[in-house]
C-alpha positions as CSV (number, residue, x, y, z in Angstrom):
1,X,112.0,100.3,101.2
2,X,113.0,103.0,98.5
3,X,115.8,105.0,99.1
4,X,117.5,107.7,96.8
5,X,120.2,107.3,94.8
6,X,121.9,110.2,97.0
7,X,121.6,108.4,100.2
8,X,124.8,107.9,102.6
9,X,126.4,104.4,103.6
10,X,125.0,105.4,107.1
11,X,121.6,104.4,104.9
12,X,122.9,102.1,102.6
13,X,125.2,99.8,104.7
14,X,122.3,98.6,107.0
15,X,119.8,98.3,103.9
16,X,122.2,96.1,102.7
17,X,122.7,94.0,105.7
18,X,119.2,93.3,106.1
19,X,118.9,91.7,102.4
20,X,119.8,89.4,104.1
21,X,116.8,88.7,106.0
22,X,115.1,89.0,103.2
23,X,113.9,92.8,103.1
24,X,114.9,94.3,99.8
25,X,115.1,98.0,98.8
26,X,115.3,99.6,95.6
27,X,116.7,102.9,94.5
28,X,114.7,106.1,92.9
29,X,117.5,108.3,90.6
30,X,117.8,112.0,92.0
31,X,118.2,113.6,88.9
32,X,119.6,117.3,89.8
33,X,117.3,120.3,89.6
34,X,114.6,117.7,87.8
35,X,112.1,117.7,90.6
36,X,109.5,116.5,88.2
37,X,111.7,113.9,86.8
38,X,112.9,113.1,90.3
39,X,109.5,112.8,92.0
40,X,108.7,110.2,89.2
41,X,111.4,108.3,89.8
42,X,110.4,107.4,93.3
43,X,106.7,106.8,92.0
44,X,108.0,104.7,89.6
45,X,109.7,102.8,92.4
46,X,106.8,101.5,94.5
47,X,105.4,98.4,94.8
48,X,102.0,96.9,97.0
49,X,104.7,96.1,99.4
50,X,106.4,99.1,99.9
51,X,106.3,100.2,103.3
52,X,109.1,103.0,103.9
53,X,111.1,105.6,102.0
54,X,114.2,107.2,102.8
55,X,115.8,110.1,101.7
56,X,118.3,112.9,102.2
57,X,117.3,116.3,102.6
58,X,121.1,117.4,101.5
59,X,123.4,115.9,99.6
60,X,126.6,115.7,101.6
61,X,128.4,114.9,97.7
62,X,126.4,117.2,95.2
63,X,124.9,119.8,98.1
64,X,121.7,119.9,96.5
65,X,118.8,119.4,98.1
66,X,115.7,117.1,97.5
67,X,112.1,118.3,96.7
68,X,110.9,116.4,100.8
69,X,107.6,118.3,100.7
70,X,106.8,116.8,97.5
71,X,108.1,113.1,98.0
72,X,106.9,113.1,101.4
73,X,102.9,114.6,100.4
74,X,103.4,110.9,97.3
75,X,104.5,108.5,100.8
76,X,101.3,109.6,102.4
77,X,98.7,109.8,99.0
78,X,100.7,105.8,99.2
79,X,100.5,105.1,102.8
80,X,104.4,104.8,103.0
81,X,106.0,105.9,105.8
82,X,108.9,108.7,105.4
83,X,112.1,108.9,106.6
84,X,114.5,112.2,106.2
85,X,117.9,112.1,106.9
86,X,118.5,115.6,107.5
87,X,122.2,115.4,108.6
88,X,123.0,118.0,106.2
89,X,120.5,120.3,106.7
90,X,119.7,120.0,110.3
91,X,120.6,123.8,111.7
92,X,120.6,125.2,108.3
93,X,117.8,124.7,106.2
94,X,114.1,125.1,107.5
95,X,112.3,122.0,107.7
96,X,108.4,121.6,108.8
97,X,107.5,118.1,109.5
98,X,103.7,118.1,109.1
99,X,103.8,120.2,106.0
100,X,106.5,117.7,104.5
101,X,104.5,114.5,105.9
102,X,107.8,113.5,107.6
103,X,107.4,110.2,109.9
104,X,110.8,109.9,110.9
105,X,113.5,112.7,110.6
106,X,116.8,111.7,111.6
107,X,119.9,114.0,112.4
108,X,123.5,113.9,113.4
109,X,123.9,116.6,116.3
110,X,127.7,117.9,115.3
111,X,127.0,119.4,112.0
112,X,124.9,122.2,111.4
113,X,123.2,122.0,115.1
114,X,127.5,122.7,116.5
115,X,126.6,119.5,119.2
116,X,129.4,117.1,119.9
117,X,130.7,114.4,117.3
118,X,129.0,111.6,118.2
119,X,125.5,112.9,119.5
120,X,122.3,112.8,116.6
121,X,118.7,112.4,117.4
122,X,115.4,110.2,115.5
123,X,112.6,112.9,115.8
124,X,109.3,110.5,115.7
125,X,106.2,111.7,114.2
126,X,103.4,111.0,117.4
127,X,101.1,109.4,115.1
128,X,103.3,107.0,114.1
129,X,104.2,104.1,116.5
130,X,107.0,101.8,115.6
131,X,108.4,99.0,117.8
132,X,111.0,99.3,119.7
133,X,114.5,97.5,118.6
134,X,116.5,97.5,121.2
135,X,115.3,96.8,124.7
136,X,117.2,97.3,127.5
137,X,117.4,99.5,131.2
138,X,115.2,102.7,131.7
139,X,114.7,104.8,134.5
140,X,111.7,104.3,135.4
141,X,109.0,101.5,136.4
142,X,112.3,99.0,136.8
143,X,109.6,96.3,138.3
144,X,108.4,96.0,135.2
145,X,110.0,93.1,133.5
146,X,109.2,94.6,130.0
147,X,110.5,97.3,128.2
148,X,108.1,100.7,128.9
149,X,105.4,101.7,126.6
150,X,105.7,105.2,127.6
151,X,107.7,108.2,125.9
152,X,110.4,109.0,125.6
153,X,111.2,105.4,127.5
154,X,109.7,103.0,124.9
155,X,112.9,104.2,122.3
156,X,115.6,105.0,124.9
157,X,117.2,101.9,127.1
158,X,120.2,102.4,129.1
159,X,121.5,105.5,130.3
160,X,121.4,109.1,128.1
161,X,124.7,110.4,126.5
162,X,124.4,113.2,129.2
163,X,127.9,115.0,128.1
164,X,127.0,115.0,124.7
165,X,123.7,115.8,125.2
166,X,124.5,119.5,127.3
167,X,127.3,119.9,124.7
């Protein structure tokens, strides 16, 4: 993985966990109004093995925000998948998936969206499929001893945060 140098510990803290199985990540510098230079700095950062990229949209530190269209439109000339943590921006900011080739946009739901601490949401790109990481109880097709392939049920066991979800 690539993350920026931006990124918050809710990004770093698990990268750095899973080092130690073995999955390493490196770090592109987000050099302040140098899109150019900043852009670079994530191509710079790829390897054959390279499989995902994540990145802020907003700086919760600095406020600025990064040049997604352009990283994301690199991930997908590099078959890398792309990951936006738009907890800053969410709300406030426009952001168009397909335009910036977003896979995965991820959001906490009490910022700029005014939900209640402790809600967020993963949006999912529909071409892209990833497995599911936690398996658990659905609602529906309980017979089945395996977790559902359907959506929304393939990525959401046990029961829905129901008060945080009507706010």
């Amino acid at each position: 993985a690539v993350i920026s140098s931006l990124e918050h510990n809710a990004v770093v803290r698990p990268l750095e966990t899973l080092k130690k199985n073995k999955i390493e990540y490196s770090v592109a510098e987000c050099i302040p109004y140098d899109d150019e230079q900043t852009i670079e700095n994530f191509r710079k950062q790829f390897k054959s093995n390279t499989k995902l990229v994540i990145c802020t949209h907003a700086s919760n530190v600095f406020g600025i925000k990064l040049p997604i269209e352009r990283i994301g439109a690199l991930c997908r000339l590099n078959g890398i998948l792309f990951c936006v943590d738009a907890a800053q921006s969410a709300g406030t900011a426009d952001i168009n998936l397909s335009d910036s080739c977003i896979d995965f946009l991820c959001t906490a739901g009490h910022k700029g969206l005014y939900g209640p601490m402790g809600t967020g949401l993963l949006i999912i790109n529909s071409e892209t499929t990833p497995d599911s990481l936690i398996q658990g109880g659905t609602g529906s097709d309980s017979a089945n001893l395996n977790q559902p392939e359907i959506l929304p049920d393939k990525y959401e066991s046990g029961a829905p945060n129901l008060p945080g979800i009507a706010g």
